[in-house]
PyMOL Python script that loads the backbone (N, CA, C, O; Angstrom):
from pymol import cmd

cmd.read_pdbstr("""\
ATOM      1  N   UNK A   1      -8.291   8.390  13.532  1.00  0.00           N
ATOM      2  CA  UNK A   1      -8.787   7.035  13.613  1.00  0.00           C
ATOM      3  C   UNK A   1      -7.837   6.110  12.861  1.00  0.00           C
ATOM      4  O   UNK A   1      -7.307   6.515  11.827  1.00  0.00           O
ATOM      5  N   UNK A   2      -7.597   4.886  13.331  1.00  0.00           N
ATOM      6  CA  UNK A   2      -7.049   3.569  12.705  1.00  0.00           C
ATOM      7  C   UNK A   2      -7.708   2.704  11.962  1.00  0.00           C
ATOM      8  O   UNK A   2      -8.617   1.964  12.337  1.00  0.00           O
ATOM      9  N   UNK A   3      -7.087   2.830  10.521  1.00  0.00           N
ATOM     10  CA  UNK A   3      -7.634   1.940   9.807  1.00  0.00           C
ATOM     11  C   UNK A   3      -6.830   0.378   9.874  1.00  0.00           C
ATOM     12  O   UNK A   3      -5.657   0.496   9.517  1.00  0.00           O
ATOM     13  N   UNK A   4      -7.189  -0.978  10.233  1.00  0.00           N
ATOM     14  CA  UNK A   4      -6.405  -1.918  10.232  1.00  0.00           C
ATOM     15  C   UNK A   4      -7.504  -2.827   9.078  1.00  0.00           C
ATOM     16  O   UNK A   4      -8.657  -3.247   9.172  1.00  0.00           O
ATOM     17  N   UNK A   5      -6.379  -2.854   7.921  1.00  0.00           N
ATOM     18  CA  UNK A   5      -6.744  -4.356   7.329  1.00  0.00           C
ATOM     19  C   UNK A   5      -6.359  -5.627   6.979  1.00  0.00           C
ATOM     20  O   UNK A   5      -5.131  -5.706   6.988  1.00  0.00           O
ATOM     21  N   UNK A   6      -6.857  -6.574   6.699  1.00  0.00           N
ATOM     22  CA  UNK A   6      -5.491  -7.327   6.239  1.00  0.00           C
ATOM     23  C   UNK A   6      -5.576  -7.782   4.843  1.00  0.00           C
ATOM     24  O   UNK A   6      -6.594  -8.018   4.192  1.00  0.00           O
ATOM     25  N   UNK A   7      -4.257  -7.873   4.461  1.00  0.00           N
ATOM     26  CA  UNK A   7      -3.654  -7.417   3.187  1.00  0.00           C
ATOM     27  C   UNK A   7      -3.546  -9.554   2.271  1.00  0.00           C
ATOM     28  O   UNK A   7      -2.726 -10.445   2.491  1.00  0.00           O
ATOM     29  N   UNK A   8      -4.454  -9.535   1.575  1.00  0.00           N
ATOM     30  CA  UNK A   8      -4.188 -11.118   1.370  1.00  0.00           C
ATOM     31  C   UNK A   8      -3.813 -11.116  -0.332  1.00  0.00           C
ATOM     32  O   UNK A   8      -3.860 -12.148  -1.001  1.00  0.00           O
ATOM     33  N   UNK A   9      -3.467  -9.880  -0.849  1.00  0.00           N
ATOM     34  CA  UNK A   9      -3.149  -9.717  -2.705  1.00  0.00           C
ATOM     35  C   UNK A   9      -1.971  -8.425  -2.486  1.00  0.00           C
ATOM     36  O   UNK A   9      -1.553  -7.856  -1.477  1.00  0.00           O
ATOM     37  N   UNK A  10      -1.710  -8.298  -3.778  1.00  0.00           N
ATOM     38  CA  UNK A  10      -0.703  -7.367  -4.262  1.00  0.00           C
ATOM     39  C   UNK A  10      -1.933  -6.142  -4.858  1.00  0.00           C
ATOM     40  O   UNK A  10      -1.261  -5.140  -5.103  1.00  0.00           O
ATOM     41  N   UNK A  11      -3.146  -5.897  -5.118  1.00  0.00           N
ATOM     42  CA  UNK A  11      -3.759  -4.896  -5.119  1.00  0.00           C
ATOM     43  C   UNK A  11      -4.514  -4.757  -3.384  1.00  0.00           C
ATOM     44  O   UNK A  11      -5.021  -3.702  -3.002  1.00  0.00           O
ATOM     45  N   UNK A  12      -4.471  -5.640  -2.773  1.00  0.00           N
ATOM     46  CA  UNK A  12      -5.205  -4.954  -1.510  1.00  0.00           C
ATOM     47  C   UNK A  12      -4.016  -3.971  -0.671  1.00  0.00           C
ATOM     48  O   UNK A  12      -4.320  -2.998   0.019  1.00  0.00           O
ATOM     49  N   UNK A  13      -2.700  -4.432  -0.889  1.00  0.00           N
ATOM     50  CA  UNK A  13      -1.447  -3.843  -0.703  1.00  0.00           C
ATOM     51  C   UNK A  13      -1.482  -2.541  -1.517  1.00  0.00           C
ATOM     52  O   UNK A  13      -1.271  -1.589  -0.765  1.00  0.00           O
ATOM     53  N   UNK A  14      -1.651  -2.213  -2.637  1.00  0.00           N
ATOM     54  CA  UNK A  14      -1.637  -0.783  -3.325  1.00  0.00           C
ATOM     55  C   UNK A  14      -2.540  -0.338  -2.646  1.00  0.00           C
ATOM     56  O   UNK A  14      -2.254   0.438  -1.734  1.00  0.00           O
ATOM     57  N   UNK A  15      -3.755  -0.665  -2.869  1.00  0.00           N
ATOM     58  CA  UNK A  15      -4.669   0.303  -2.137  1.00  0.00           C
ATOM     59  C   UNK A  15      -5.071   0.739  -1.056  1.00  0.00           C
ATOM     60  O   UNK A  15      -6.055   1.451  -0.853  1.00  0.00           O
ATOM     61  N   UNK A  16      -4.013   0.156  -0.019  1.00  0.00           N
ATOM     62  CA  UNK A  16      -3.924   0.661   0.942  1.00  0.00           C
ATOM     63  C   UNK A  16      -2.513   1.604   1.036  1.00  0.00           C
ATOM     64  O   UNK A  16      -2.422   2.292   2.053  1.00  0.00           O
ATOM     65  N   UNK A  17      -1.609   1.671   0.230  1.00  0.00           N
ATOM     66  CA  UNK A  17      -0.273   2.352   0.391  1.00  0.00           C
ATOM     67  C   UNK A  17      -1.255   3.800  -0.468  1.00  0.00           C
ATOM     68  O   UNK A  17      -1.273   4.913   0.057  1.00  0.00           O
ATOM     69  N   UNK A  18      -1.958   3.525  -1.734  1.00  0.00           N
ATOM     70  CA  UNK A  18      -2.496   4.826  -2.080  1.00  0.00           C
ATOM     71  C   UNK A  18      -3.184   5.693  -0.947  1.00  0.00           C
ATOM     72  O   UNK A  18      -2.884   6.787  -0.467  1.00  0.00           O
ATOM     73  N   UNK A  19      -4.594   4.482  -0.603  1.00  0.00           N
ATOM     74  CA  UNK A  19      -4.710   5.218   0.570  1.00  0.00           C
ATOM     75  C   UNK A  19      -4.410   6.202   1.435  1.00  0.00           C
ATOM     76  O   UNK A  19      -5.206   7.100   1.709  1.00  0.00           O
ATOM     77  N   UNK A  20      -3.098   6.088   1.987  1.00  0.00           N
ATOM     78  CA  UNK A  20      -2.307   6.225   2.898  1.00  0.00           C
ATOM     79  C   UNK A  20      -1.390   7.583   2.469  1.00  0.00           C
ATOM     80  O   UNK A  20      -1.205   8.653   3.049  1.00  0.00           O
ATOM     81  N   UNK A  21      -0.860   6.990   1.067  1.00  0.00           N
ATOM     82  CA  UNK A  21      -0.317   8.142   0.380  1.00  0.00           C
ATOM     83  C   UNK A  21      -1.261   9.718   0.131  1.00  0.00           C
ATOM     84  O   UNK A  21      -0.799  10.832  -0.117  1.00  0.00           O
ATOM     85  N   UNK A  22      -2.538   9.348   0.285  1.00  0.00           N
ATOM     86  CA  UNK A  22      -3.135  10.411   0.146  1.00  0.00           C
ATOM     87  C   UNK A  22      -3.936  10.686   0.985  1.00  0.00           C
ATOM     88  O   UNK A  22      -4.883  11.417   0.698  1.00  0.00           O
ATOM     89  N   UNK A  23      -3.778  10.187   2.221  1.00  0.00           N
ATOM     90  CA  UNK A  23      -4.425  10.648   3.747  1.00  0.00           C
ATOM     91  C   UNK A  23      -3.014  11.857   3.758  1.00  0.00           C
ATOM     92  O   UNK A  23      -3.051  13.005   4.201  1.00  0.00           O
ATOM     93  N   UNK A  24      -2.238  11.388   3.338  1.00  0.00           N
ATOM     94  CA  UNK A  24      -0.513  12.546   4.208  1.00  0.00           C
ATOM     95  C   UNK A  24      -0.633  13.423   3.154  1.00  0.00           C
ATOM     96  O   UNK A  24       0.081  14.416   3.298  1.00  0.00           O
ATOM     97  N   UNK A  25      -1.559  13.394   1.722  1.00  0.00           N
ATOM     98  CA  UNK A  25      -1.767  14.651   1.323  1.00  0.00           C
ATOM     99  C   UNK A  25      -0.205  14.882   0.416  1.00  0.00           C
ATOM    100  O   UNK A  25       0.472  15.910   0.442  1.00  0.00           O
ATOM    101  N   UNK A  26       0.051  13.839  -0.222  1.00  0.00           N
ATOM    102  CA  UNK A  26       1.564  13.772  -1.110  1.00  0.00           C
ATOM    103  C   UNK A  26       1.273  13.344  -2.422  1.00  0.00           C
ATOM    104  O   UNK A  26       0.043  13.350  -2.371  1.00  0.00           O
ATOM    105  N   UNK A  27       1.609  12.919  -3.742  1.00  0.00           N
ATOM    106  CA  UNK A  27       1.609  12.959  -4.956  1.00  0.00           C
ATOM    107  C   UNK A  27       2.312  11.490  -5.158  1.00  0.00           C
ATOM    108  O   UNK A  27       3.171  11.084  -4.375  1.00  0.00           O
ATOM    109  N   UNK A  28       2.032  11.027  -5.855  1.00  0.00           N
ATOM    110  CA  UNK A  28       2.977   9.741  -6.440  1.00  0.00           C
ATOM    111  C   UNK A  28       4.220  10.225  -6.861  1.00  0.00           C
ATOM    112  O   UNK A  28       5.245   9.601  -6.587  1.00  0.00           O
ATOM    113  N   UNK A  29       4.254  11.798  -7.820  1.00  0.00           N
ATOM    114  CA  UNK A  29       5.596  12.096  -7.920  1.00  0.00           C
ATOM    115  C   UNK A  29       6.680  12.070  -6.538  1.00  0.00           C
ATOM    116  O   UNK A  29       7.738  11.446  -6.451  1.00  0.00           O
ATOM    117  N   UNK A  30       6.081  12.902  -5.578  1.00  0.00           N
ATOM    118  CA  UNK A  30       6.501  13.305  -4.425  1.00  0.00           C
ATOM    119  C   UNK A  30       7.011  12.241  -3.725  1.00  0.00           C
ATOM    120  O   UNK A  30       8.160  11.996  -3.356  1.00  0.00           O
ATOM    121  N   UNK A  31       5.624  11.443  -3.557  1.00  0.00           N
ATOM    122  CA  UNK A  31       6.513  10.130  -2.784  1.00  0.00           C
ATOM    123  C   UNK A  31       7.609   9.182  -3.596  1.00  0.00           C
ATOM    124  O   UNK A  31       8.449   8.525  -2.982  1.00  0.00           O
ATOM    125  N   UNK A  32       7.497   9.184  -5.191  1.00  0.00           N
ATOM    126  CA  UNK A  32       8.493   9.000  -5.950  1.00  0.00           C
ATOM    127  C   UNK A  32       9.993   9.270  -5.578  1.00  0.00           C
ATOM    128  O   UNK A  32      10.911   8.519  -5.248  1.00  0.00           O
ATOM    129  N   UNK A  33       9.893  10.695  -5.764  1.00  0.00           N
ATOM    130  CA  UNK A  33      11.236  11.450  -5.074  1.00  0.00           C
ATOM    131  C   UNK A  33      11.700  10.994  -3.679  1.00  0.00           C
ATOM    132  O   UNK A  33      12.851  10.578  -3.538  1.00  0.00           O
ATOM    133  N   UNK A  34      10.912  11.053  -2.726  1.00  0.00           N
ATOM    134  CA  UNK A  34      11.114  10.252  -1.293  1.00  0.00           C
ATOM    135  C   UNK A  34      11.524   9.229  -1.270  1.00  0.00           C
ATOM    136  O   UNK A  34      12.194   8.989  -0.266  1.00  0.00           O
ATOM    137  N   UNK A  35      11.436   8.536  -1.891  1.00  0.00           N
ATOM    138  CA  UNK A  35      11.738   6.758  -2.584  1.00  0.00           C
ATOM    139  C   UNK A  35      13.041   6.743  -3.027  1.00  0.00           C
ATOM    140  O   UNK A  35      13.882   6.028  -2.482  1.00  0.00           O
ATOM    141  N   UNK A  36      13.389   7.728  -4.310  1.00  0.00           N
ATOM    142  CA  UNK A  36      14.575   7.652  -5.534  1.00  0.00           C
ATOM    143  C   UNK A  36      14.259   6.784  -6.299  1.00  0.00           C
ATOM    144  O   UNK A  36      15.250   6.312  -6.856  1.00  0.00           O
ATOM    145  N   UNK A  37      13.046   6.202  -6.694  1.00  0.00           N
ATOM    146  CA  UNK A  37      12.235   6.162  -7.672  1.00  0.00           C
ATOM    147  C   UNK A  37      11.749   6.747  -8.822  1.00  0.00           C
ATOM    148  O   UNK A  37      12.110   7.902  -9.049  1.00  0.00           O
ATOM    149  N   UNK A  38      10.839   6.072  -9.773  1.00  0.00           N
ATOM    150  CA  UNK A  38      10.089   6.836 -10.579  1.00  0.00           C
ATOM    151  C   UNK A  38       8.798   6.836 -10.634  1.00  0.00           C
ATOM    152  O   UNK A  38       8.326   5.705 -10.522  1.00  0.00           O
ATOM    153  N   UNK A  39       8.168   7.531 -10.743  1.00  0.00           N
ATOM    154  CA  UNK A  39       6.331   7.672 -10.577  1.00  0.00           C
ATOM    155  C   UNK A  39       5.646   6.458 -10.926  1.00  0.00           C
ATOM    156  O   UNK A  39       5.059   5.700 -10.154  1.00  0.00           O
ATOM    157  N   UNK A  40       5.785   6.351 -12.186  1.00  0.00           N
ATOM    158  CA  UNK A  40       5.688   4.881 -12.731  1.00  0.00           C
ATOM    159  C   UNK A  40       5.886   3.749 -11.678  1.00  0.00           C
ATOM    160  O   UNK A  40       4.907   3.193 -11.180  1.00  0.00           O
ATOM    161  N   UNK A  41       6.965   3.466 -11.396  1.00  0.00           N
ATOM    162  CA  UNK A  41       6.856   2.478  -9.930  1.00  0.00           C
ATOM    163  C   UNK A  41       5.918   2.207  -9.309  1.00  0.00           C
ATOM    164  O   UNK A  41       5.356   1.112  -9.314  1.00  0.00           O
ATOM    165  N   UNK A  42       5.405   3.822  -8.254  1.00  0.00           N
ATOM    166  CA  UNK A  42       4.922   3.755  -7.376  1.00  0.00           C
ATOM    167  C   UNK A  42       3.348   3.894  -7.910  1.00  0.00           C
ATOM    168  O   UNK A  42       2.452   3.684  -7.093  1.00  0.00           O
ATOM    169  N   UNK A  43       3.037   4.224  -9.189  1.00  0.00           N
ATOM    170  CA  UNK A  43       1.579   3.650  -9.536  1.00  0.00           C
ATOM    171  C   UNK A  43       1.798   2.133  -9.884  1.00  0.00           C
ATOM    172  O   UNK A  43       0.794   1.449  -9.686  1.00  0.00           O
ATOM    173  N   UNK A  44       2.456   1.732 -10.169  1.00  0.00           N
ATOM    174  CA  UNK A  44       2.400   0.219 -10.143  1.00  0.00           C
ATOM    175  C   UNK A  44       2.583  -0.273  -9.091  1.00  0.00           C
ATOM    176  O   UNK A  44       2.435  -1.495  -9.114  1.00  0.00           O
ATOM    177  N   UNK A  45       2.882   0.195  -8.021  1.00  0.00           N
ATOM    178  CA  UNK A  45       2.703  -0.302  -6.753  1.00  0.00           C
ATOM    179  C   UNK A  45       1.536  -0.471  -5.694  1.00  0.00           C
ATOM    180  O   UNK A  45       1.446  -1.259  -4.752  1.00  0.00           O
ATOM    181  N   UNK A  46       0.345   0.884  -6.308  1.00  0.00           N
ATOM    182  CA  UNK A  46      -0.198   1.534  -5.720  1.00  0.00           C
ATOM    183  C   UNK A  46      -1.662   0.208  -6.516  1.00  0.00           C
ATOM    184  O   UNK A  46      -2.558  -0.445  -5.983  1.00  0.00           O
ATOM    185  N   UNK A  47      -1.173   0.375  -8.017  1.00  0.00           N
ATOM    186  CA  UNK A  47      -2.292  -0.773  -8.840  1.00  0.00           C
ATOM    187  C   UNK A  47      -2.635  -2.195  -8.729  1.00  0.00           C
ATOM    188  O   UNK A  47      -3.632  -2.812  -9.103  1.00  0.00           O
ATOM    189  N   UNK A  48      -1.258  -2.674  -7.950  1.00  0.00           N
ATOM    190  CA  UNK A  48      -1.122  -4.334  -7.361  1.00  0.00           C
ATOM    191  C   UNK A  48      -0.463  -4.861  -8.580  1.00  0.00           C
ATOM    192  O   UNK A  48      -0.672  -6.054  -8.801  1.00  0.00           O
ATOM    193  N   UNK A  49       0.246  -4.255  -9.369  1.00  0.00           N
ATOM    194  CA  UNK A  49       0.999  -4.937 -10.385  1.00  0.00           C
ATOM    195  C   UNK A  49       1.582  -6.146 -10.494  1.00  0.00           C
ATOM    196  O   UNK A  49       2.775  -6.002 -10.224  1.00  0.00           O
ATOM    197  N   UNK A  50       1.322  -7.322 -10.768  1.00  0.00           N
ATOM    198  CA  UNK A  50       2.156  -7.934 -10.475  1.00  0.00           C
ATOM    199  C   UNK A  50       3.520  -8.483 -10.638  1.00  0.00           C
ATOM    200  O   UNK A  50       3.967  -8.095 -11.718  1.00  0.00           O
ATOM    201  N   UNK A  51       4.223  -9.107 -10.103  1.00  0.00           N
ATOM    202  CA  UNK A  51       5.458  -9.076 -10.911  1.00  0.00           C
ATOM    203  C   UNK A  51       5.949 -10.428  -9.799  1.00  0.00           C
ATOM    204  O   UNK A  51       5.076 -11.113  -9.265  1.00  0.00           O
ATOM    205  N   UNK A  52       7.312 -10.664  -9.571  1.00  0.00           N
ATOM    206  CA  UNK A  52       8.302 -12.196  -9.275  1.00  0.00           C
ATOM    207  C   UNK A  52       8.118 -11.559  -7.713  1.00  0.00           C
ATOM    208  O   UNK A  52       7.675 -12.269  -6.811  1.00  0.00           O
ATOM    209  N   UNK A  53       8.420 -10.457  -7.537  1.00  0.00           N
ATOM    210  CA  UNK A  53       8.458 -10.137  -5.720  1.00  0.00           C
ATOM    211  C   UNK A  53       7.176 -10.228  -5.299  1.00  0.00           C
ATOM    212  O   UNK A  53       7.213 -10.934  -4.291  1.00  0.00           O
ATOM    213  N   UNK A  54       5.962  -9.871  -5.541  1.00  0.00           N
ATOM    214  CA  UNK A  54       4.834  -9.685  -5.143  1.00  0.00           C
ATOM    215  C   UNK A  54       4.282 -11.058  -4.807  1.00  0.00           C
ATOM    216  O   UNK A  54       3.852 -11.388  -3.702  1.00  0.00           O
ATOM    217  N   UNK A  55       4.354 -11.905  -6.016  1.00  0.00           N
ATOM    218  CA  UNK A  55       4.230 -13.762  -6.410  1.00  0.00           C
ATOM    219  C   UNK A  55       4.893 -14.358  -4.968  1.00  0.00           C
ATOM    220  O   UNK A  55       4.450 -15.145  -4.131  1.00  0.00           O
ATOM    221  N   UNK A  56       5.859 -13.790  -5.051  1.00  0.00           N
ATOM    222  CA  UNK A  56       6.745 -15.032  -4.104  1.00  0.00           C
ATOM    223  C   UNK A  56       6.365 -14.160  -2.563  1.00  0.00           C
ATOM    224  O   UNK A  56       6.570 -14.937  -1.631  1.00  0.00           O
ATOM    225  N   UNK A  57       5.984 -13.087  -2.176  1.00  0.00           N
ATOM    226  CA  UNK A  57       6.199 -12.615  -1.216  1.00  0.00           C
ATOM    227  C   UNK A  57       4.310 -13.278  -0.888  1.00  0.00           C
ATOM    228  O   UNK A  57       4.074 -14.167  -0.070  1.00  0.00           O
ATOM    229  N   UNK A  58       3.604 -12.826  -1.439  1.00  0.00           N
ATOM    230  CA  UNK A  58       2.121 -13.494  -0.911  1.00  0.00           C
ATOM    231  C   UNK A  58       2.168 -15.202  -1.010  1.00  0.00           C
ATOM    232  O   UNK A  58       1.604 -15.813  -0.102  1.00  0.00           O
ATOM    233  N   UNK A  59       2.837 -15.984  -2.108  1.00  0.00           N
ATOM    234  CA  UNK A  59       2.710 -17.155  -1.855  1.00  0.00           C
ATOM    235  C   UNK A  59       3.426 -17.854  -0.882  1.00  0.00           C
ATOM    236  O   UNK A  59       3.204 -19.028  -0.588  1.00  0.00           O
ATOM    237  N   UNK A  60       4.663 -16.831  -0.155  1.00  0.00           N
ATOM    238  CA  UNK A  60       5.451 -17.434   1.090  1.00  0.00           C
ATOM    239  C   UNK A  60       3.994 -17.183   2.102  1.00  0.00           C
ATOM    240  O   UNK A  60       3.524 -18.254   2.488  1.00  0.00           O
ATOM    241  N   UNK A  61       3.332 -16.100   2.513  1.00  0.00           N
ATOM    242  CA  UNK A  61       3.099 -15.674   3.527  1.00  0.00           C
ATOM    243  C   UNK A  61       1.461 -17.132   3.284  1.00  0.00           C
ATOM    244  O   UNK A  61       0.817 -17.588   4.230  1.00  0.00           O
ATOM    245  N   UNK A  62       1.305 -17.387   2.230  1.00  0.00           N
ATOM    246  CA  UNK A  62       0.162 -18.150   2.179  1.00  0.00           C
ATOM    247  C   UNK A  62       0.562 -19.533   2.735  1.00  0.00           C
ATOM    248  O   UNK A  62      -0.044 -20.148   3.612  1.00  0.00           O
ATOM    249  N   UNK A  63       2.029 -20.045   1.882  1.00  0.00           N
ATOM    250  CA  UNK A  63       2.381 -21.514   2.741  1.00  0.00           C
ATOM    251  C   UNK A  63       2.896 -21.794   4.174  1.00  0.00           C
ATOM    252  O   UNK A  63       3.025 -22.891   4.718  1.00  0.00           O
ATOM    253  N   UNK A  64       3.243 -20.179   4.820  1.00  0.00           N
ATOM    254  CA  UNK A  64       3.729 -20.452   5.960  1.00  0.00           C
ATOM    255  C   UNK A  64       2.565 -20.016   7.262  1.00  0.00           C
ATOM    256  O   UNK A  64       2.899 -19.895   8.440  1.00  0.00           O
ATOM    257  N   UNK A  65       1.305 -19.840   6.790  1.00  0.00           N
ATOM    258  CA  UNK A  65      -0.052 -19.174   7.668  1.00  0.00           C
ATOM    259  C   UNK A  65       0.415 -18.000   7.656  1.00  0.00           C
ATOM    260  O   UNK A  65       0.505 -17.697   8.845  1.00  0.00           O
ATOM    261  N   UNK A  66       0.870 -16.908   6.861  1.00  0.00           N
ATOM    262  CA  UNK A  66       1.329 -15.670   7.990  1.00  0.00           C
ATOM    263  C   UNK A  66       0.435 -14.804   7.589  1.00  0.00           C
ATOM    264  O   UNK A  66       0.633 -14.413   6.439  1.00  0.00           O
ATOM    265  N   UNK A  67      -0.505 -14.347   8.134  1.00  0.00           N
ATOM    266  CA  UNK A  67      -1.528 -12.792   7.701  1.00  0.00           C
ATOM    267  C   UNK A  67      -0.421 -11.673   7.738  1.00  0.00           C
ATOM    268  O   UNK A  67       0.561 -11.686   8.481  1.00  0.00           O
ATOM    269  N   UNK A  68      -0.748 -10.676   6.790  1.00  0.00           N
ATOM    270  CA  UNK A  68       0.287  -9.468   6.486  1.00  0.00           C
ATOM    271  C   UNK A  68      -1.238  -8.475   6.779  1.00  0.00           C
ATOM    272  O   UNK A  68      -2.275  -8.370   6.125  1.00  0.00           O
ATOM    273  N   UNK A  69      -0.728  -7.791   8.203  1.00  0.00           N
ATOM    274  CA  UNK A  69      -1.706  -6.238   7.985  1.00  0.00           C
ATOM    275  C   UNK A  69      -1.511  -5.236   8.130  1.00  0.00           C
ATOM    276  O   UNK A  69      -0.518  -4.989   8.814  1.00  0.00           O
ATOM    277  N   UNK A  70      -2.245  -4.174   7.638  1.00  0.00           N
ATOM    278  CA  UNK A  70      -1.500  -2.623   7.341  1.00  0.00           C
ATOM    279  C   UNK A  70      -2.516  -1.671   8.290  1.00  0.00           C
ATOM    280  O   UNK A  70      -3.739  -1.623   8.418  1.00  0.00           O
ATOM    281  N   UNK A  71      -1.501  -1.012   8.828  1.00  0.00           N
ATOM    282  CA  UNK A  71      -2.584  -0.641   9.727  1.00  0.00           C
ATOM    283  C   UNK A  71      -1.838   1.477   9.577  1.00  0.00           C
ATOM    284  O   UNK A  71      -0.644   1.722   9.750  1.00  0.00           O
ATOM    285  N   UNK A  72      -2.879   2.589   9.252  1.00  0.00           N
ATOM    286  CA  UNK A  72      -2.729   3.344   9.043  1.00  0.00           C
ATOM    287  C   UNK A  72      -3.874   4.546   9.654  1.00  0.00           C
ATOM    288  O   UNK A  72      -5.034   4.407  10.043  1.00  0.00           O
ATOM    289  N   UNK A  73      -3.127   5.580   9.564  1.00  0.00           N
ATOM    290  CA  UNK A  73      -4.001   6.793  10.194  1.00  0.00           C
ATOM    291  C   UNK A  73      -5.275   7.165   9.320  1.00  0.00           C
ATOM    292  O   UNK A  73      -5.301   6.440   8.325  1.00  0.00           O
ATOM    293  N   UNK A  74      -6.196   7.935   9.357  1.00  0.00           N
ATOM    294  CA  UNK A  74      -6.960   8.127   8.737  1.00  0.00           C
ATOM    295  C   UNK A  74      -7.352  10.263   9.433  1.00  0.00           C
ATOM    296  O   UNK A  74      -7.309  10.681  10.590  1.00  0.00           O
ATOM    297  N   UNK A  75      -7.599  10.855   8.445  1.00  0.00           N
ATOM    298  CA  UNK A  75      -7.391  12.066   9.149  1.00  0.00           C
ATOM    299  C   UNK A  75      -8.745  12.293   9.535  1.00  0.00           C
ATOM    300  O   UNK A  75      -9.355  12.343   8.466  1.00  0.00           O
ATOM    301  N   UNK A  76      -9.723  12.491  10.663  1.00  0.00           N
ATOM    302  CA  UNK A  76     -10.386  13.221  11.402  1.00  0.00           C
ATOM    303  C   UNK A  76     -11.389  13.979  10.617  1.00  0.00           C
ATOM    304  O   UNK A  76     -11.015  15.138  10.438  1.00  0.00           O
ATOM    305  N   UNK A  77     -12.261  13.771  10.219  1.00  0.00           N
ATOM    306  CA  UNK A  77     -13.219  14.722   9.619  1.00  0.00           C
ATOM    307  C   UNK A  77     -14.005  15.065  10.540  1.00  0.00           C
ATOM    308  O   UNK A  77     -14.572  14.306  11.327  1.00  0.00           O
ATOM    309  N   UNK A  78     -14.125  16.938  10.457  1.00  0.00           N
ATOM    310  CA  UNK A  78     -14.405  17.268  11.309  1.00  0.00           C
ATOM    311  C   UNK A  78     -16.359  17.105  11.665  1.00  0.00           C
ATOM    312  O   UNK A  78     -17.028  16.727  10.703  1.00  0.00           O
ATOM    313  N   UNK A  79     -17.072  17.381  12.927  1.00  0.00           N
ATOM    314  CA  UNK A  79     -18.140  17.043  12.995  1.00  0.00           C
ATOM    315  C   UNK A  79     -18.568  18.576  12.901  1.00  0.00           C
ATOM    316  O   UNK A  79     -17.929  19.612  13.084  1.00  0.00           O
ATOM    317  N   UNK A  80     -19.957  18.312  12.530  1.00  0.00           N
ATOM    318  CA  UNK A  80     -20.768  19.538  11.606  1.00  0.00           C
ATOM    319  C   UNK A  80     -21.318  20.175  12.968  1.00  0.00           C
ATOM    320  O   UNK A  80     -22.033  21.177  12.937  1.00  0.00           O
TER     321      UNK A  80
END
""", "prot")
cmd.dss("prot")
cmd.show_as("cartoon", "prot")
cmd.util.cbc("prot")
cmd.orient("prot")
């Protein structure tokens, strides 16, 4: 199934990349390494941290109308 939401903060953005990160059944380290990152990062990514990219990237998408949405798998639970 498809999960589609739309993304209007820098934590509705983590929690859908955690989400996601742990529908595929991977680790923050793991996807760390996949990255060339550090863990740290990607829980601050995952928390909506904020910081100068996050600021400027939601307040562009707010002055120019643009909705940002994330749209991801969700795995199948099976029926009883």
């Amino acid at each position: 199934m498809k999960i589609t939401t739309k993304i209007k903060d820098a934590f509705a953005l983590g929690q859908v990349l955690q989400q996601s990160r742990m529908q595929l059944g991977i680790s923050q380290r793991e996807l760390a390494k996949l990255l060339g990152t550090s863990q740290k990062w990607v829980w601050e990514m995952e928390q909506g941290k904020p910081g100068l990219l996050m600021e400027r990237l939601f307040l562009i998408l707010e002055k120019t109308e643009v909705t940002l949405l994330a749209e991801f798998d969700t795995k199948d639970v099976p029926k009883a």
